[in-house]
C-alpha positions as CSV (number, residue, x, y, z in Angstrom):
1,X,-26.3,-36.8,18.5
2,X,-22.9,-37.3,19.8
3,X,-21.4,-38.2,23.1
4,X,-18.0,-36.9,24.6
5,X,-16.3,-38.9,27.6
6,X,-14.4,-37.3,30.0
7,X,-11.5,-40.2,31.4
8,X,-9.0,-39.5,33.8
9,X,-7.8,-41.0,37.1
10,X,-9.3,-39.9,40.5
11,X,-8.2,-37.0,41.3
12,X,-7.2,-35.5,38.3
13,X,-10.0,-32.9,38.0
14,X,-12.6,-34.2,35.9
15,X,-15.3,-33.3,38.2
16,X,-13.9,-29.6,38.6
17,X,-13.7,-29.0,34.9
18,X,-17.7,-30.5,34.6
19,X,-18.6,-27.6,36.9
20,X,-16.9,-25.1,35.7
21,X,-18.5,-25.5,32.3
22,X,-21.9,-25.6,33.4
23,X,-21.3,-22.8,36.4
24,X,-21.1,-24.3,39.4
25,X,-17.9,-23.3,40.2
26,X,-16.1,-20.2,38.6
27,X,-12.3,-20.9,37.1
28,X,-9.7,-19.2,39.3
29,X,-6.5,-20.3,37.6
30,X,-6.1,-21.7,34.5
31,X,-8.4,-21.9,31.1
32,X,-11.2,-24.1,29.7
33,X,-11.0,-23.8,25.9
34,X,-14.1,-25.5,24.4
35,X,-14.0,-25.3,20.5
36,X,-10.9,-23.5,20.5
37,X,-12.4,-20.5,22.1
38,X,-12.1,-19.3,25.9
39,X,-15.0,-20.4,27.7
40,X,-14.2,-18.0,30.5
41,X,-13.9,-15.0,27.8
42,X,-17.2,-15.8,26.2
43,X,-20.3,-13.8,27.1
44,X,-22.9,-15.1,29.6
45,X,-25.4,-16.0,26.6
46,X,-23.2,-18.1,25.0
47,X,-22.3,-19.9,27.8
48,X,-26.1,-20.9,28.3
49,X,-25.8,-21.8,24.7
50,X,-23.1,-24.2,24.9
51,X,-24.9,-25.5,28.4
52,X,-27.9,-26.1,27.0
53,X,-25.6,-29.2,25.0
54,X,-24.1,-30.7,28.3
55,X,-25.0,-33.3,30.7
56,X,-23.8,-34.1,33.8
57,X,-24.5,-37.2,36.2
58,X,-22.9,-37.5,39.5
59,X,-21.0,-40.8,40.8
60,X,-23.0,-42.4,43.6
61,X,-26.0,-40.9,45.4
62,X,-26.8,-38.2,43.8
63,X,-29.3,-40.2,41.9
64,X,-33.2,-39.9,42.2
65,X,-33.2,-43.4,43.7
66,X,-37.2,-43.3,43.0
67,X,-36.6,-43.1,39.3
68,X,-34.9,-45.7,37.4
69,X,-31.5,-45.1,35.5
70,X,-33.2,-43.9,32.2
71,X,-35.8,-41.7,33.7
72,X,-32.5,-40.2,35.5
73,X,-30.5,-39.6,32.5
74,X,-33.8,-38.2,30.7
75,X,-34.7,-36.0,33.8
76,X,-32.9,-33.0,33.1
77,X,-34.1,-33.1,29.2
């Protein structure tokens, strides 16, 4: 039960590093270290592992504007 911000200004790649962890984008330069390991060096199932522990909402209208903010946030659990 613990949540992790991710702050920077716009920009900055905050969006980029979201999809890269939960494989909508692949990394082409650089390297994503989650718990001091590698992400890109890890094997595919522990990847799912660690994605089955992230969220991720998008700014603006990528919302269910049917469903209200909570059932939202609860619709991908």
């Amino acid at each position: 039960g613990k949540t992790n911000l991710i702050i920077g200004l716009s920009g900055s790649g905050k969006t980029v590093l979201m999809k890269c962890l939960v494989g909508l984008l692949e990394v082409d330069e650089g390297e994503i270290l989650y718990n001091d390991r590698n992400f890109q060096n890890i094997s595919l199932n522990e990847k799912k592992l660690i994605r089955q522990e992230i969220g991720m909402l998008f700014q603006g209208s990528a919302l269910f504007d049917s469903q209200t903010v909570e059932e939202n946030v609860m619709f991908p659990l």
